[in-house]
N, CA, C and O atoms as CSV, one atom per row, in Angstrom:
chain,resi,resn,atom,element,x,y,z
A,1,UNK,N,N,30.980,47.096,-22.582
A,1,UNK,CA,C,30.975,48.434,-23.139
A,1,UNK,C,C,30.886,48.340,-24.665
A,1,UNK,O,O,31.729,47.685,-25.277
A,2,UNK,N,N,30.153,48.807,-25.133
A,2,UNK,CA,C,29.788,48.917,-26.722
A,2,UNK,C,C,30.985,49.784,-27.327
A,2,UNK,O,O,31.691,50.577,-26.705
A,3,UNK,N,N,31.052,49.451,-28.692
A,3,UNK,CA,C,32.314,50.355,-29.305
A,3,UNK,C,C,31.032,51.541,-29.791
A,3,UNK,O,O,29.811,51.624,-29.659
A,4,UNK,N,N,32.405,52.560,-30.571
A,4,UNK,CA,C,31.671,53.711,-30.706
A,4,UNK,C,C,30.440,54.067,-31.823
A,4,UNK,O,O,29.461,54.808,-31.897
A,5,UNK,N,N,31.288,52.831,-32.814
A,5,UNK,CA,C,29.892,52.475,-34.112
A,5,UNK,C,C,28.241,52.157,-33.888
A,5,UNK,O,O,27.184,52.614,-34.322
A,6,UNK,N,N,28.706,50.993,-32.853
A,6,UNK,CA,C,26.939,50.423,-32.862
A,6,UNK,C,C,26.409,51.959,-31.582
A,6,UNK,O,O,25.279,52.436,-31.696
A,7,UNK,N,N,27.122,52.359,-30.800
A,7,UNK,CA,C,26.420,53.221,-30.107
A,7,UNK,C,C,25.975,54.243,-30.496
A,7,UNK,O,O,25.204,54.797,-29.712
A,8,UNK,N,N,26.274,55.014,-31.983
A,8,UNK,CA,C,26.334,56.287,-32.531
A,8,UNK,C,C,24.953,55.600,-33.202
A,8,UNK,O,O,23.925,56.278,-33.215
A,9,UNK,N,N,24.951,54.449,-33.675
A,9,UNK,CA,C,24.320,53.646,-34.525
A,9,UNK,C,C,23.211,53.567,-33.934
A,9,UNK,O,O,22.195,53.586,-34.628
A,10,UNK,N,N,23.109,53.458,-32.512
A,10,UNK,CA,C,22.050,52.987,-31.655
A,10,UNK,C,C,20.945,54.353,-31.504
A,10,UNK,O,O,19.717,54.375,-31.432
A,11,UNK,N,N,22.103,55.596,-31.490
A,11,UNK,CA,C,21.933,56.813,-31.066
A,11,UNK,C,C,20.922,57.438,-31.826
A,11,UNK,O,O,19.941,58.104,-31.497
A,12,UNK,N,N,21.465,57.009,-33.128
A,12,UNK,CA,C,20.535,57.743,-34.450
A,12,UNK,C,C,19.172,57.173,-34.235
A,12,UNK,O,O,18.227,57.955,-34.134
A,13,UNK,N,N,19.012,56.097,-34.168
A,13,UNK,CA,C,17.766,55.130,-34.354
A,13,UNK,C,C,16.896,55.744,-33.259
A,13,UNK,O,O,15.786,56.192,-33.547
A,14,UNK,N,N,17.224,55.768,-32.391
A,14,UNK,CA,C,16.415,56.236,-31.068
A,14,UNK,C,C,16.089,58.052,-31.373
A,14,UNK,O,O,15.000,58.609,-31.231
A,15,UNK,N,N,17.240,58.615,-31.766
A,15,UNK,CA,C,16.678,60.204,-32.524
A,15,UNK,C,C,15.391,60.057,-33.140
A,15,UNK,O,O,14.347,60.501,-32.660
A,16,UNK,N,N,15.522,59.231,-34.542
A,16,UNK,CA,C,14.313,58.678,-35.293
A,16,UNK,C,C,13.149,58.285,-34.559
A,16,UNK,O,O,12.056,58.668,-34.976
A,17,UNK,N,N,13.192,57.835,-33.903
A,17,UNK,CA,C,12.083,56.904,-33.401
A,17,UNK,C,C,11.261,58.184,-32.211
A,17,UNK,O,O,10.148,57.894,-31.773
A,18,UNK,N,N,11.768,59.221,-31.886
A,18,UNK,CA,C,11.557,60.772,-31.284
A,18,UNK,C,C,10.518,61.526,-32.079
A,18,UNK,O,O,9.715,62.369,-31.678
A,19,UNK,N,N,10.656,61.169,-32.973
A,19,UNK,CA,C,9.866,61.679,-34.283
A,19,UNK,C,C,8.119,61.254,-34.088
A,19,UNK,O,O,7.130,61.986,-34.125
A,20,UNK,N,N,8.237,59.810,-33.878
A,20,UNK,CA,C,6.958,58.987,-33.714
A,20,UNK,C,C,6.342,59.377,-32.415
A,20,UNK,O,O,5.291,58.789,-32.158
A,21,UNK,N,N,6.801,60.306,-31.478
A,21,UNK,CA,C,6.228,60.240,-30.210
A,21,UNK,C,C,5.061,61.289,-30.504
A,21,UNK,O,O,4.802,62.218,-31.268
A,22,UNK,N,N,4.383,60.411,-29.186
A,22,UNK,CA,C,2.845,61.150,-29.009
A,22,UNK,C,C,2.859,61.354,-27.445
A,22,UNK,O,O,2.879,60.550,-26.513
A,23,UNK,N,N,2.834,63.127,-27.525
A,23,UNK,CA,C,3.520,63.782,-26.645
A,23,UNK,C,C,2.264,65.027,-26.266
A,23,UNK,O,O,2.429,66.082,-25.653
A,24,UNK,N,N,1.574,64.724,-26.594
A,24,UNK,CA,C,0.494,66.091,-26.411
A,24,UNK,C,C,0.307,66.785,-25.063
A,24,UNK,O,O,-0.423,67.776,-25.077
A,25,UNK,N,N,0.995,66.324,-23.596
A,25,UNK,CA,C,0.358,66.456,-22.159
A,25,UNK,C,C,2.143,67.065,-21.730
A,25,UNK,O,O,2.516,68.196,-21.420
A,26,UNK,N,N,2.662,66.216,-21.830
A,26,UNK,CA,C,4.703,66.530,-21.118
A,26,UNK,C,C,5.145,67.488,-22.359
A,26,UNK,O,O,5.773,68.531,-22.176
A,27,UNK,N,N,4.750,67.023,-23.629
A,27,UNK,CA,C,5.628,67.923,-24.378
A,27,UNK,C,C,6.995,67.468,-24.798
A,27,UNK,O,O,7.655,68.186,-25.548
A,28,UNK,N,N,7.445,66.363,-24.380
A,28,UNK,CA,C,8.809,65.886,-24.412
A,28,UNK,C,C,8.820,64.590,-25.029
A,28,UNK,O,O,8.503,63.608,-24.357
A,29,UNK,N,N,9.284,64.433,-26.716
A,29,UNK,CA,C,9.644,63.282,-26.951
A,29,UNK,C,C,10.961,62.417,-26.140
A,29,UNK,O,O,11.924,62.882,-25.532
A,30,UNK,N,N,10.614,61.142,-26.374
A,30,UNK,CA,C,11.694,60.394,-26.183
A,30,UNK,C,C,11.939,59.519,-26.919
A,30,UNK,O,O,11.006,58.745,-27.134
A,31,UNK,N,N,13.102,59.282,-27.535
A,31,UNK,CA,C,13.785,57.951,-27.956
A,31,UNK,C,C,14.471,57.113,-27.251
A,31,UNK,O,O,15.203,57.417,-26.309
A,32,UNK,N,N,14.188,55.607,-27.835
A,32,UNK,CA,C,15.079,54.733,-27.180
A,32,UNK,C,C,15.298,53.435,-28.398
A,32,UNK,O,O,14.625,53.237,-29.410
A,33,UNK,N,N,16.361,52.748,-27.931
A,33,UNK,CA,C,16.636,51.908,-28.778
A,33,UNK,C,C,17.125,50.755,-28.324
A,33,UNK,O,O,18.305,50.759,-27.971
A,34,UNK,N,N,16.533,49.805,-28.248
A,34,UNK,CA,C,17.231,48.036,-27.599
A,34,UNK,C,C,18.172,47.293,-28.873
A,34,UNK,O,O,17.854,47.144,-30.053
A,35,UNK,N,N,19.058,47.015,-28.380
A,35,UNK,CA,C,20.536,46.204,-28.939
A,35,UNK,C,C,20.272,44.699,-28.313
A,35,UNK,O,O,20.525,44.392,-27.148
A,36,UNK,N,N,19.809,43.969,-29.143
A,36,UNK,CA,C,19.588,42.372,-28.939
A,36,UNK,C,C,20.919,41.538,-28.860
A,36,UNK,O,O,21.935,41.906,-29.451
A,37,UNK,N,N,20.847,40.132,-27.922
A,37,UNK,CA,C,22.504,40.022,-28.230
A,37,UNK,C,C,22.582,39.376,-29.766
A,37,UNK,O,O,23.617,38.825,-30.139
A,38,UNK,N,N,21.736,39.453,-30.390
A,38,UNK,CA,C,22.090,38.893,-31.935
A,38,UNK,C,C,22.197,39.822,-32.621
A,38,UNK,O,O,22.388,39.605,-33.818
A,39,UNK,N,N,22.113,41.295,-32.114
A,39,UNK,CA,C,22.115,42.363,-32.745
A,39,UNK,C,C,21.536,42.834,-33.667
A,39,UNK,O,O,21.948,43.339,-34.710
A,40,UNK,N,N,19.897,42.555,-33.020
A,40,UNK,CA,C,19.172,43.377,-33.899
A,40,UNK,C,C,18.527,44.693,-32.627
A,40,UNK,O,O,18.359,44.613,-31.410
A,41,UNK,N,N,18.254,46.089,-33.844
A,41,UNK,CA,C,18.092,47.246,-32.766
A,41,UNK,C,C,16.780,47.016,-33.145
A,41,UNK,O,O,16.423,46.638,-34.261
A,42,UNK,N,N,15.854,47.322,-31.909
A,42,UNK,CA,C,14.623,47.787,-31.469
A,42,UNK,C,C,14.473,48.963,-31.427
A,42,UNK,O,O,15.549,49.555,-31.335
A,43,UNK,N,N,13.193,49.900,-31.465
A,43,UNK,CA,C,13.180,51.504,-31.294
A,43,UNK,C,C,11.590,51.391,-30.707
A,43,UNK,O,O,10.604,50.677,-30.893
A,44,UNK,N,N,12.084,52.864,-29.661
A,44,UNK,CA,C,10.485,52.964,-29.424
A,44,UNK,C,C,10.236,54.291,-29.116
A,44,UNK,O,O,11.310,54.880,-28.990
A,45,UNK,N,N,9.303,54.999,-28.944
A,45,UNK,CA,C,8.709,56.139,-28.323
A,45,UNK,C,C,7.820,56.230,-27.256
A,45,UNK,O,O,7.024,55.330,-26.986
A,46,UNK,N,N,7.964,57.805,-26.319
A,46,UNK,CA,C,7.056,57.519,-25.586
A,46,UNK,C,C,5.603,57.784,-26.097
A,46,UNK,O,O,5.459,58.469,-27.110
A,47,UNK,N,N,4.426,57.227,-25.382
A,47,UNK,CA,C,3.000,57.878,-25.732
A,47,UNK,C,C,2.503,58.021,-24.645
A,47,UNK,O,O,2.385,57.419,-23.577
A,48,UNK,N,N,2.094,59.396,-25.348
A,48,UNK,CA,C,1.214,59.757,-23.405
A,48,UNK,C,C,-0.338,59.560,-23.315
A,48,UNK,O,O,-1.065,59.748,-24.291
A,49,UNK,N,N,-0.489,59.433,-22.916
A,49,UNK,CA,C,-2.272,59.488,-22.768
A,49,UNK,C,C,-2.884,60.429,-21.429
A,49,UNK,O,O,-2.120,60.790,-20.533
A,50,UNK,N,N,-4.439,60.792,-21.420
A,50,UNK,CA,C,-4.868,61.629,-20.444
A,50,UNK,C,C,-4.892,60.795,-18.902
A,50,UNK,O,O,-4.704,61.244,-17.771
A,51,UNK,N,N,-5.109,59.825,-19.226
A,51,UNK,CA,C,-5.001,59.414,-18.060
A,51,UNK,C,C,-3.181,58.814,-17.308
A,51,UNK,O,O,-3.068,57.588,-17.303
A,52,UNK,N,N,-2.405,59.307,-16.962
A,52,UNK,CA,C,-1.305,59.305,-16.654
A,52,UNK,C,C,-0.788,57.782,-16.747
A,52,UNK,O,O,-0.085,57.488,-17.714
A,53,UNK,N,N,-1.107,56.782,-15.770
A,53,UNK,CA,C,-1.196,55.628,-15.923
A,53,UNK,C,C,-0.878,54.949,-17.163
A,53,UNK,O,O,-0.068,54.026,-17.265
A,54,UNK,N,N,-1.533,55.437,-18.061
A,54,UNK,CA,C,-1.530,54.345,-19.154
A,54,UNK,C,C,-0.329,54.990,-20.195
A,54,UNK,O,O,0.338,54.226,-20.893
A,55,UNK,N,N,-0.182,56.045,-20.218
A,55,UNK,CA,C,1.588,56.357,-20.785
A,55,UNK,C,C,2.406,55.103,-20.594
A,55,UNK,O,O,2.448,54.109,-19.870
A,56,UNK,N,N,3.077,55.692,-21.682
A,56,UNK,CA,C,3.980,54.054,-21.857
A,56,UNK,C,C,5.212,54.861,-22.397
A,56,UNK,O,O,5.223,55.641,-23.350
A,57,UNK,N,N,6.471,54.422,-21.397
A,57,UNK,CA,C,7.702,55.292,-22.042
A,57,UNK,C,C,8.390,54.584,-23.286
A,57,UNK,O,O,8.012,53.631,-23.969
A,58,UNK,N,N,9.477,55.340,-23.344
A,58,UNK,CA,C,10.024,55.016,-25.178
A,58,UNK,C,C,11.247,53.713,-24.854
A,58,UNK,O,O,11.813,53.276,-25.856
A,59,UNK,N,N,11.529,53.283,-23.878
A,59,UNK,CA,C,12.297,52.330,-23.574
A,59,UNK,C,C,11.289,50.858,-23.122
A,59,UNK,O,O,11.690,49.694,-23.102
A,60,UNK,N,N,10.050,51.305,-22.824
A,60,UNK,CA,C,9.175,50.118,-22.121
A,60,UNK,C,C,8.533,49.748,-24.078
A,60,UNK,O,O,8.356,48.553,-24.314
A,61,UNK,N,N,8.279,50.645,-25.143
A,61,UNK,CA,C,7.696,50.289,-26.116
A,61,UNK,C,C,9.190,49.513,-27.059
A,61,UNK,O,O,9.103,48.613,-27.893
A,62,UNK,N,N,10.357,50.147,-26.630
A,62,UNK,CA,C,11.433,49.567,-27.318
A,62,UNK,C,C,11.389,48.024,-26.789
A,62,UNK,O,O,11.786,47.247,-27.657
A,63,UNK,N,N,10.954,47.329,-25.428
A,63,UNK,CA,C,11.731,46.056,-24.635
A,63,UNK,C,C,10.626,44.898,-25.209
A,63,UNK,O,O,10.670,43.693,-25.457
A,64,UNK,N,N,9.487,46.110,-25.280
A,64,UNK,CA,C,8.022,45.179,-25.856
A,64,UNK,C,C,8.103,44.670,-27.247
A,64,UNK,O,O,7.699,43.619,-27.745
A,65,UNK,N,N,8.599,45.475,-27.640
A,65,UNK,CA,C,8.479,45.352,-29.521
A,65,UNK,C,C,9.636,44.037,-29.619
A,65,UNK,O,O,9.449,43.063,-30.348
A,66,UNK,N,N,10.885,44.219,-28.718
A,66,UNK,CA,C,11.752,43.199,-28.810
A,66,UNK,C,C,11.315,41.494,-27.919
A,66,UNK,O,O,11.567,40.318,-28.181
A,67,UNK,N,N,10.708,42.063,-27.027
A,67,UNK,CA,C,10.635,40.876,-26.212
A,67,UNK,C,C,8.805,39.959,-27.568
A,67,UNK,O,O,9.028,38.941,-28.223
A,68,UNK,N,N,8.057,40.317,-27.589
A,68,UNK,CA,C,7.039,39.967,-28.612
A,68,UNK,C,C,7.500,39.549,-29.967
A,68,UNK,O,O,6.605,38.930,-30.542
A,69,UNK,N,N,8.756,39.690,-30.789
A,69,UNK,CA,C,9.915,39.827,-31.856
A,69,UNK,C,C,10.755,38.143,-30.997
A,69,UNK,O,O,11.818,37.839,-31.539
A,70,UNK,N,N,10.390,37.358,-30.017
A,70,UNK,CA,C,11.190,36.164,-29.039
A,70,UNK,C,C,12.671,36.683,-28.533
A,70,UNK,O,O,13.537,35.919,-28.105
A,71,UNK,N,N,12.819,38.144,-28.658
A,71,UNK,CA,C,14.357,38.560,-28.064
A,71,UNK,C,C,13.909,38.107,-26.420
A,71,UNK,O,O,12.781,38.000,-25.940
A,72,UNK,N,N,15.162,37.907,-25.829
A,72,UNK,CA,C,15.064,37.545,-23.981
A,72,UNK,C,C,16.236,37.949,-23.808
A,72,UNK,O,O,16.584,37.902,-22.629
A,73,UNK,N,N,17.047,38.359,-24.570
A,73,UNK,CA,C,18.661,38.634,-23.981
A,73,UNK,C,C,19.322,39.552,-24.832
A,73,UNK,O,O,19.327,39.653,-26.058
A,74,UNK,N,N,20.179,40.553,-23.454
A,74,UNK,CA,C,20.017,42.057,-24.811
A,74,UNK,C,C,21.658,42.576,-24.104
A,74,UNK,O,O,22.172,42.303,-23.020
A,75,UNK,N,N,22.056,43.267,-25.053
A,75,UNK,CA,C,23.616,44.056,-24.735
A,75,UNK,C,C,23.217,45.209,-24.107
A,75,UNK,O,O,23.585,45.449,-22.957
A,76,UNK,N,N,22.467,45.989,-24.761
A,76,UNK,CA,C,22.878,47.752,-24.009
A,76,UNK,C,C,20.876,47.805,-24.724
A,76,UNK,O,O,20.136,47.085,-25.394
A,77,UNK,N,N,20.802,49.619,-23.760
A,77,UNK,CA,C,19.837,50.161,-24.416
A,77,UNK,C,C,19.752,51.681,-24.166
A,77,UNK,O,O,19.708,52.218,-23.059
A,78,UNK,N,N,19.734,52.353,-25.498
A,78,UNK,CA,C,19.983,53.927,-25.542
A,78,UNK,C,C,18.734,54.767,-25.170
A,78,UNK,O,O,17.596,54.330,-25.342
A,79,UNK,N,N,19.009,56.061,-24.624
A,79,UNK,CA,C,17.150,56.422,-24.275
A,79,UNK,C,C,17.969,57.693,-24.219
A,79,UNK,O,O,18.943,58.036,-23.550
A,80,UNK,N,N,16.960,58.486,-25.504
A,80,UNK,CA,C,17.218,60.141,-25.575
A,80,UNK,C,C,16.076,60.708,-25.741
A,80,UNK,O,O,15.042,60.247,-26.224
A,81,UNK,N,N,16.361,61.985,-25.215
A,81,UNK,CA,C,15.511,63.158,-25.300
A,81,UNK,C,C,16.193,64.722,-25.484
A,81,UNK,O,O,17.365,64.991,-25.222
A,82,UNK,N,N,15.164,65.688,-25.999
A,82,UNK,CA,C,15.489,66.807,-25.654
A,82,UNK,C,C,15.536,67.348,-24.759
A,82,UNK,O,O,14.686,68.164,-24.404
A,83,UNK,N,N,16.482,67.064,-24.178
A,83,UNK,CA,C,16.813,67.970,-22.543
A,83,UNK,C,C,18.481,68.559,-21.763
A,83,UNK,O,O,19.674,68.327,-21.961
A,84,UNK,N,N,17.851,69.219,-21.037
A,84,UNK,CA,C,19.550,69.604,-20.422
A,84,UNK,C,C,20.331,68.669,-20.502
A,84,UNK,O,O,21.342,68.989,-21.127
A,85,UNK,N,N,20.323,67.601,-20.135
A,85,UNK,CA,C,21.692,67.099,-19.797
A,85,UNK,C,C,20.490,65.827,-20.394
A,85,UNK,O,O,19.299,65.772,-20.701
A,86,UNK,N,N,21.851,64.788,-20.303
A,86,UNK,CA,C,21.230,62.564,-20.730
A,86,UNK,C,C,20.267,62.360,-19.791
A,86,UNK,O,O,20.269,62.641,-18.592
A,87,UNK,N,N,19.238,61.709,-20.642
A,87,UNK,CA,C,17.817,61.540,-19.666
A,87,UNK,C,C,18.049,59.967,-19.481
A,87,UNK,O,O,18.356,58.959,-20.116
A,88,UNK,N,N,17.694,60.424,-18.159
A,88,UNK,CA,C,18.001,58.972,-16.891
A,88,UNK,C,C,16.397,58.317,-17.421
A,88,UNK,O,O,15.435,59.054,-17.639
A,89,UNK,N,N,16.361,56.784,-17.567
A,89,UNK,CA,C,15.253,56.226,-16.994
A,89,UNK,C,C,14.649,56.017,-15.859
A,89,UNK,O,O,15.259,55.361,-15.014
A,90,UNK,N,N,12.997,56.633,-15.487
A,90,UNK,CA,C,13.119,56.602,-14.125
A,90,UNK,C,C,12.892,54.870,-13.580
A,90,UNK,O,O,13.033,53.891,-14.312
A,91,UNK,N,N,12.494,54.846,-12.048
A,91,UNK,CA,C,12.619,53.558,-11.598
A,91,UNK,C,C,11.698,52.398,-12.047
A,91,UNK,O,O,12.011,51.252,-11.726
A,92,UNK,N,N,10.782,52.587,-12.639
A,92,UNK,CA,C,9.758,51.538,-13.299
A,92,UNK,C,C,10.378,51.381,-14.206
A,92,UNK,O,O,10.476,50.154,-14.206
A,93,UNK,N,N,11.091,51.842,-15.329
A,93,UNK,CA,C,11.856,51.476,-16.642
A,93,UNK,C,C,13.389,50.367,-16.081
A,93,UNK,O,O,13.907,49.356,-16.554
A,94,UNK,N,N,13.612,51.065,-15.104
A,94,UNK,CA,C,14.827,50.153,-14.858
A,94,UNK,C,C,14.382,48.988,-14.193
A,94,UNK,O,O,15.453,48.417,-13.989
A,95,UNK,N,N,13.579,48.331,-13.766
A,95,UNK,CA,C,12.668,47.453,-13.170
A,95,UNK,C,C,12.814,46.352,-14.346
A,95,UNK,O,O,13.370,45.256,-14.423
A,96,UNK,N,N,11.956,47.261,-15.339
A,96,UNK,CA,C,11.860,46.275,-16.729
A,96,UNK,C,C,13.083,45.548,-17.086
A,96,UNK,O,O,13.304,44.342,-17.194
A,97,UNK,N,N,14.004,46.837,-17.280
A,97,UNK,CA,C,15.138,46.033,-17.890
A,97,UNK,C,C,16.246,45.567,-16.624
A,97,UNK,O,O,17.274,45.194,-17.189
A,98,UNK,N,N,16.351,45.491,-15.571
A,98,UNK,CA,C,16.482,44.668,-14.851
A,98,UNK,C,C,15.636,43.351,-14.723
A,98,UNK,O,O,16.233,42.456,-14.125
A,99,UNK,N,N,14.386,43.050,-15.154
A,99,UNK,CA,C,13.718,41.878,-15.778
A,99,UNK,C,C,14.588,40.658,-16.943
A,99,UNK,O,O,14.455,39.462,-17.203
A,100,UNK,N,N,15.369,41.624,-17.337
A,100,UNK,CA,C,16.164,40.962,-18.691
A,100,UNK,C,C,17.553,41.126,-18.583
A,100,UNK,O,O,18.339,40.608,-19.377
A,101,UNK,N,N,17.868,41.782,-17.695
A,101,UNK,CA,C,19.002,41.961,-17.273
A,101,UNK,C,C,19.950,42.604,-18.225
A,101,UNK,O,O,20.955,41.929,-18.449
A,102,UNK,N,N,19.878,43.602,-18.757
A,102,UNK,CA,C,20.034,44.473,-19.604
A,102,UNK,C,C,21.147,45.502,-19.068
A,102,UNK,O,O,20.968,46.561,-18.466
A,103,UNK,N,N,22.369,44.875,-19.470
A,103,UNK,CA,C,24.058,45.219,-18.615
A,103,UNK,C,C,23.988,46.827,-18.853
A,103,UNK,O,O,24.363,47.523,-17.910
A,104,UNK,N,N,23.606,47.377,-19.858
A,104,UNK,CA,C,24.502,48.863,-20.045
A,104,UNK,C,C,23.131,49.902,-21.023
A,104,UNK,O,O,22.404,49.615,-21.975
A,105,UNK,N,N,23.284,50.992,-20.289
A,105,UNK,CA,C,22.319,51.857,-20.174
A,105,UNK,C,C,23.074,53.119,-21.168
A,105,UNK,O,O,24.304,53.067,-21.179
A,106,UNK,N,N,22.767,53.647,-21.559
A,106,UNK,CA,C,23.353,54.366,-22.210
A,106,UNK,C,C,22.609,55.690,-22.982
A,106,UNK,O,O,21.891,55.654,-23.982
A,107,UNK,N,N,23.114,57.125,-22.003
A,107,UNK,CA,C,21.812,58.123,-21.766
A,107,UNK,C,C,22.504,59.312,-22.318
A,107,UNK,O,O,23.577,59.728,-21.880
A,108,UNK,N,N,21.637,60.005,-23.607
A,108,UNK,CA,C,21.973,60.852,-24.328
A,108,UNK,C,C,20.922,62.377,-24.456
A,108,UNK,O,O,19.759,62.457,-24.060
A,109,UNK,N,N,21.456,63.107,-24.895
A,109,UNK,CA,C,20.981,64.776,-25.038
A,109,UNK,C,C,20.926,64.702,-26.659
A,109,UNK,O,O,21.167,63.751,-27.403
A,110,UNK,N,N,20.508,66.090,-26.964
A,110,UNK,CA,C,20.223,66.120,-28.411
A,110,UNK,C,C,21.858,67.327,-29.072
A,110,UNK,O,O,22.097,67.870,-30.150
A,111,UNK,N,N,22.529,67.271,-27.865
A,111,UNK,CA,C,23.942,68.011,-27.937
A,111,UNK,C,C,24.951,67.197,-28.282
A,111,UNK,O,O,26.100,67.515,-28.587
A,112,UNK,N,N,24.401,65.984,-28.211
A,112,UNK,CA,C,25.502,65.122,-28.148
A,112,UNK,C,C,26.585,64.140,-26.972
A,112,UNK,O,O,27.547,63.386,-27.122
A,113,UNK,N,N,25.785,64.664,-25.781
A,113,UNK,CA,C,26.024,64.231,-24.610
A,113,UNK,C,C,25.631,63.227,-24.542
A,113,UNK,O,O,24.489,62.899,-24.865
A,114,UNK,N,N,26.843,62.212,-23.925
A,114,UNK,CA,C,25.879,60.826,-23.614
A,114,UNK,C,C,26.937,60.124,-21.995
A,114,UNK,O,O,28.054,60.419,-21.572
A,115,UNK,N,N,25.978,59.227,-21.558
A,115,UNK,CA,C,26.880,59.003,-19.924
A,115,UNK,C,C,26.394,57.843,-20.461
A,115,UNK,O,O,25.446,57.643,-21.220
A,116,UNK,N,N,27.299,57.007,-19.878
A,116,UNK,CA,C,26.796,55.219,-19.913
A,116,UNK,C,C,27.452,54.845,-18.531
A,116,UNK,O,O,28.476,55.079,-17.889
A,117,UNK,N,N,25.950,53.933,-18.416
A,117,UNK,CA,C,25.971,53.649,-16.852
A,117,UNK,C,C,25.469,52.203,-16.718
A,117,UNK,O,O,24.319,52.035,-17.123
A,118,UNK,N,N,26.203,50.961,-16.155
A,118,UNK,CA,C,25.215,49.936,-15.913
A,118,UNK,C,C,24.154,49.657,-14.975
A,118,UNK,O,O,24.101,50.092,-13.825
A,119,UNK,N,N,23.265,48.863,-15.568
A,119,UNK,CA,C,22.101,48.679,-14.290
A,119,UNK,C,C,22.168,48.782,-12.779
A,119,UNK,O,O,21.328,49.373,-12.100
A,120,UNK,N,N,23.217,48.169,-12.320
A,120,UNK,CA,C,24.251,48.154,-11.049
A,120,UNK,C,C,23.844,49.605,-10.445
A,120,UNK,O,O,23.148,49.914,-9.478
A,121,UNK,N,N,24.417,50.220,-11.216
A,121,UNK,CA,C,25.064,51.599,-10.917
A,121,UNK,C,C,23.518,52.346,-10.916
A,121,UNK,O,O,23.298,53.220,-10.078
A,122,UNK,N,N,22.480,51.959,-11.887
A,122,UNK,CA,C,21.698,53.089,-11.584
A,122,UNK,C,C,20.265,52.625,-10.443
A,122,UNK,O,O,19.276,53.258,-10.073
A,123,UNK,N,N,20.757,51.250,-10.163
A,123,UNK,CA,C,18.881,50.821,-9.613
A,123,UNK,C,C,20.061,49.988,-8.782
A,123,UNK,O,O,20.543,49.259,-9.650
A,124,UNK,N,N,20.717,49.750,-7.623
A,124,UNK,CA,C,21.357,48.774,-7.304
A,124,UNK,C,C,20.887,47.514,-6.246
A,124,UNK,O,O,21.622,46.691,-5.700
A,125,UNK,N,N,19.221,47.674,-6.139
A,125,UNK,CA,C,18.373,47.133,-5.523
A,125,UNK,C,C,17.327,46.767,-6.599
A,125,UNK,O,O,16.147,46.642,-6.273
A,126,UNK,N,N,17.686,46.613,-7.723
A,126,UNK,CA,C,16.785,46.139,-8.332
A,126,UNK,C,C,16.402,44.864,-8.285
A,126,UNK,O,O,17.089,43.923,-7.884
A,127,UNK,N,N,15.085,44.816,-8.775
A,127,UNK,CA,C,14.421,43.572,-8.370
A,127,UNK,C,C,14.988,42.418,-9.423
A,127,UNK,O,O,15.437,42.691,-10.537
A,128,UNK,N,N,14.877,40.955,-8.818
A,128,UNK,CA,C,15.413,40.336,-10.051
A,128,UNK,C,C,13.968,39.135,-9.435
A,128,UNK,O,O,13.360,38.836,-8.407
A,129,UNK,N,N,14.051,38.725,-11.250
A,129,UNK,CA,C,13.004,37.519,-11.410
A,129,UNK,C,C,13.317,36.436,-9.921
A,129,UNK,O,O,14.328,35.885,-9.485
A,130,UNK,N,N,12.332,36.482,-9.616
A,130,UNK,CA,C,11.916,35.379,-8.318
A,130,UNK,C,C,12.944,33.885,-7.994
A,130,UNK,O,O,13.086,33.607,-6.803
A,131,UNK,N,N,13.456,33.200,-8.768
A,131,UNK,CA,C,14.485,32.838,-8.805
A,131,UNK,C,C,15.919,33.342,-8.530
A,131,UNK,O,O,16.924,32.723,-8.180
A,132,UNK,N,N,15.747,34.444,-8.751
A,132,UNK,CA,C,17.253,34.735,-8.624
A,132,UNK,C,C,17.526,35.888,-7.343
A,132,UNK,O,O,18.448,36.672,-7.119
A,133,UNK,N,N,16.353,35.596,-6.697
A,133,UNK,CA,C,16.104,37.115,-5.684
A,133,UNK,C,C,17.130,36.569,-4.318
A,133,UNK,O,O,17.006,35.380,-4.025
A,134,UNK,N,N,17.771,37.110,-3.786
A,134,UNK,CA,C,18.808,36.939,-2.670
A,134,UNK,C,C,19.199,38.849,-1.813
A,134,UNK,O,O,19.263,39.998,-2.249
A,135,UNK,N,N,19.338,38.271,-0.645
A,135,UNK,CA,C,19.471,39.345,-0.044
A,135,UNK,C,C,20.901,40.141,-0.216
A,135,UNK,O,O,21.794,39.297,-0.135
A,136,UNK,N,N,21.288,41.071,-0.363
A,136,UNK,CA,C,22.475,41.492,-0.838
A,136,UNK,C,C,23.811,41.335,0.265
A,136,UNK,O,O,23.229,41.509,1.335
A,137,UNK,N,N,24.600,41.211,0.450
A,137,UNK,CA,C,25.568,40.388,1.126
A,137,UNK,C,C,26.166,42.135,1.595
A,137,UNK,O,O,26.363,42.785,0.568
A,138,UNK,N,N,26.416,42.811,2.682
A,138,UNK,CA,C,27.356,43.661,3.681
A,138,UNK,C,C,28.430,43.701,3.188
A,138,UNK,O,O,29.140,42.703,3.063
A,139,UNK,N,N,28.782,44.975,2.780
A,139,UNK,CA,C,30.290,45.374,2.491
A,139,UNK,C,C,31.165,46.395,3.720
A,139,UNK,O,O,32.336,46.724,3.529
C-alpha cells in the first residue's frame, strides 16, 4: 500500500498527463501514471483513433514509455478520468500489467475519489507469463 504522498503525487501527474489526450471519438480523457520500484513516475494518455483497434489507453502508453525507459518491475499504477465514480481499467489493460505484475491499482475521479484495489482483486484469472502459468488450486 503506498503512503498518502507518492499517491497524491502519482494522482497529480496522471491529472497532467489528461491534458495530452487525444480524444476526438469517446470524448473522455484519461490519465495514468506508473510508479517504478526505483521510483521513477511514468505518465500517459489515452489516444483514440478512427479505427477502434488501434486506440491505445492512458495506462498501456504509461507501461510502454516505462517498460522502453528498461523499467520491468513496478509498485502501483494510478488511472484517472472524468467520470462518476474511479475508472476501472478494462480487461486488456489488466492483462498488461499483470504481464509485470504490477501489485496495486489505484482508481481515481476528478472529485477526488479514489479506491485502491490489487491485481488479485480486479482480474483474478489473470494471465501470467508462460512460466509461471499454473492452474489455480480449489478453495
Amino acid at each position: 500500500m503506498l503512503n498518502a504522498n507518492t499517491t497524491d503525487t502519482m494522482v497529480r501527474a496522471a491529472m497532467q498527463a489528461m491534458d495530452n489526450a487525444y480524444v476526438p471519438y469517446g470524448k473522455v480523457p484519461v490519465g495514468a501514471c506508473v510508479l517504478a520500484d526505483d521510483g521513477t513516475l511514468y505518465t500517459g494518455t489515452n489516444i483514440e483513433n478512427a479505427v477502434p483497434r488501434l486506440s491505445v489507453m492512458a495506462e498501456e502508453v504509461a507501461m510502454y514509455r516505462a517498460v522502453a525507459d528498461g523499467k520491468r518491475e513496478f509498485d502501483a499504477v494510478v488511472v484517472i478520468a472524468d467520470a462518476e465514480r474511479p475508472f476501472v481499467p478494462n480487461g486488456a489493460v489488466l492483462q498488461l500489467l499483470a504481464e509485470f505484475d504490477v501489485p496495486e491499482i489505484i482508481m481515481a475521479d476528478m472529485k477526488g475519489n479514489q479506491r485502491s484495489r490489487t491485481l488479485q482483486e480486479l482480474m483474478p484469472f489473470a494471465r501470467e507469463p508462460v512460466e509461471n502459468r499454473t492452474i489455480p488450486e480449489e478453495e
